[in-house]
TILO-461746 format. One record per residue (C-alpha): residue in one letter; x, y, z. Coordinates in pm, whole numbers, plus 50000, padded with zeros to 5 digits. Layout:
<atoms>
aXYZ;...
</atoms>
This chain:
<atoms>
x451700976305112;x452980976605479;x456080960105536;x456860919105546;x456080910005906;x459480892106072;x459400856906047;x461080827406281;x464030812206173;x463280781906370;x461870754106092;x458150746106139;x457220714506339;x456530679006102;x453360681105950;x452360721706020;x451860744905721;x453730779905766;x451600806205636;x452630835205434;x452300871305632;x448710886205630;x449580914605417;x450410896505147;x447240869505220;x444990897905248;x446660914004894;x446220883504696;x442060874804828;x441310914604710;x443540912804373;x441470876804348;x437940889404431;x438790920604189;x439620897803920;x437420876103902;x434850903503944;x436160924603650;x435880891103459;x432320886203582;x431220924703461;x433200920803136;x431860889103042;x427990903403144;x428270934102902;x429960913802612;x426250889502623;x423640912702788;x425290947602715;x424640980402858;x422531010502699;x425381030102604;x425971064302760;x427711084902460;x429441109402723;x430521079502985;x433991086402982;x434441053002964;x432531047802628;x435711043102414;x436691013302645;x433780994302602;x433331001902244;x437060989602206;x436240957602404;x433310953802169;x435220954201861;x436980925201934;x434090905702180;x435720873002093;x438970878902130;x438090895102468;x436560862202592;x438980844002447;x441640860502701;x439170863803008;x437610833803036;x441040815103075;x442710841603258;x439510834503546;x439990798603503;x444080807703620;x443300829403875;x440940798304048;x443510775203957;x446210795504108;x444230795104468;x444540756704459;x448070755904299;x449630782304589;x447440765004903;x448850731904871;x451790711104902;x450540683104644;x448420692204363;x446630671104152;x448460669003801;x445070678403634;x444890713903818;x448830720503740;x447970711103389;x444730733003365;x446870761603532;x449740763503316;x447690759903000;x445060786203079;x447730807903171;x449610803702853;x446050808402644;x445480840402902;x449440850702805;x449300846802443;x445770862502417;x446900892302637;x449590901202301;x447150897602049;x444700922002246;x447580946202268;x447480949901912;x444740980201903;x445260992302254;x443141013102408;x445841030902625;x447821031202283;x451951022202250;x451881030502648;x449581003402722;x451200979302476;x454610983302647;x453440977702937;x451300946102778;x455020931102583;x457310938502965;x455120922803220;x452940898302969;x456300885502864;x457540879003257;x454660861603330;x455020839903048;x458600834103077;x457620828203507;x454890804003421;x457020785403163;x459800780103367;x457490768403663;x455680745803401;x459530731203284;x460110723103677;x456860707103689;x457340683803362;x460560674103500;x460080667703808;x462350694603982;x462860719104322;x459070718804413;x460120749004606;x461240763804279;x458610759904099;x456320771504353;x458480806204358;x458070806603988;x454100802204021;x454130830604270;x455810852704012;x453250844003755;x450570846804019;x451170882704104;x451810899803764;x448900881903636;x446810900203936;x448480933803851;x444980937303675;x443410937704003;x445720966204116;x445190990803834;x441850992203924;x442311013504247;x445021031604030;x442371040403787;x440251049104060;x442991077204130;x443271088403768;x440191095703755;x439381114004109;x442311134004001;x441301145003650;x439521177103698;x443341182203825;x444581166103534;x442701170003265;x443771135703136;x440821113802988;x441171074802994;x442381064802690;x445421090202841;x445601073303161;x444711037203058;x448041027902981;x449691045303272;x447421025603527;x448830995103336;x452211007303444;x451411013903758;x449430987503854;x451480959303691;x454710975103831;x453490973504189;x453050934404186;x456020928504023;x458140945104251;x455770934604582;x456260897304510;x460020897704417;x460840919804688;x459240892804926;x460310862104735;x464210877104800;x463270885405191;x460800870505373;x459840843105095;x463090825905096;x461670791605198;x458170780505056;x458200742305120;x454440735605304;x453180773105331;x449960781505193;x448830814305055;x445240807605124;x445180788805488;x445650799505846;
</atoms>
């Protein structure tokens, strides 16, 4: 991602709303539409399905998604419910209690659900690392925003927290483009997906991370009245 744009030091006027930099408004709308669009796709094939192509490279993946349909819709269907939550949650100063509470519970169901699909990954022990390191930060993120929330605390804090959550949750988005380059580069490679799967998890996963905490330690330091989503 290009680097965070400078910002003035000089404290917005009573009343205005500070918005983050485009780069990072313009990341979070494509990891967003991504999402929700993988969702969309996963959810079609797991009640109208395909006709399978045997030599799709990509017929192990579905046939592993298949094998467990419920426990597949049992982690997507919350984890889209987050994702819309999160666009009211990071846009506003005031939220209603409902959303927070819809939020932090379909994350946790999205969080939880996330291990339990690890078990037979398709990427294998690579993929499940990568599930148990950044599935456990965004639980431990959205927890500790929740525990800010229930008590009342820094609603700057918890908004940083939310952010954290936000962006490895939307790591999902990014391994898609990563995949994309897996898989222009495999007649280079030679790797096949279930090789790469778990590397793209890496990758993508890894680049959120470290693009929101790198921000929230520079150009993120104060959040009070800035919205992700408005100009």
């Amino acid at each position: 991602m290009a680097s965070v744009s400078s910002q003035s030091s000089a404290p917005p006027k009573a009343g205005a709303a500070p918005v983050y930099p485009r780069w990072l408004r313009v990341g979070f709308w494509f990891c967003v539409v991504v999402a929700l669009g993988v969702v969309a796709r996963r959810l079609k094939e797991l009640i109208a399905p395909s006709a399978a192509n045997p030599r799709s490279p990509m017929a192990d993946l579905e046939a592993s998604f298949w094998s467990h349909a419920a426990l597949t819709a049992a982690h997507i269907v919350p984890a889209a419910v987050f994702v819309l939550c999160s666009i009211v949650v990071l846009s506003r100063q005031r939220v209603a209690r409902w959303v927070q509470w819809l939020f932090f519970v379909s994350g946790w169901i999205t969080g939880l659900t996330a291990y339990a699909m690890s078990y037979n990954a398709f990427g294998g022990w690579i993929e499940r690392s990568a599930v148990m390191v950044f599935d456990t930060w965004f639980l431990y993120s959205l927890t500790r925003a929740f525990w800010l929330f229930v008590q009342a605390g820094s609603a700057d804090t918890q908004k940083r927290w939310s952010i954290r959550a936000v962006g490895v949750l939307l790591g999902i988005a990014t391994t898609r483009p990563v995949m994309g380059v897996f898989f222009a580069t495999a007649p280079l490679t030679h790797l096949v997906p279930r090789e790469f799967f778990g590397m793209a998890f890496w990758v993508g996963f890894l680049i959120n991370t470290a693009v929101i905490e790198t921000w929230l330690r520079t150009g993120g330091r104060r959040l009070e009245g800035r919205a992700l989503v408005t100009k």
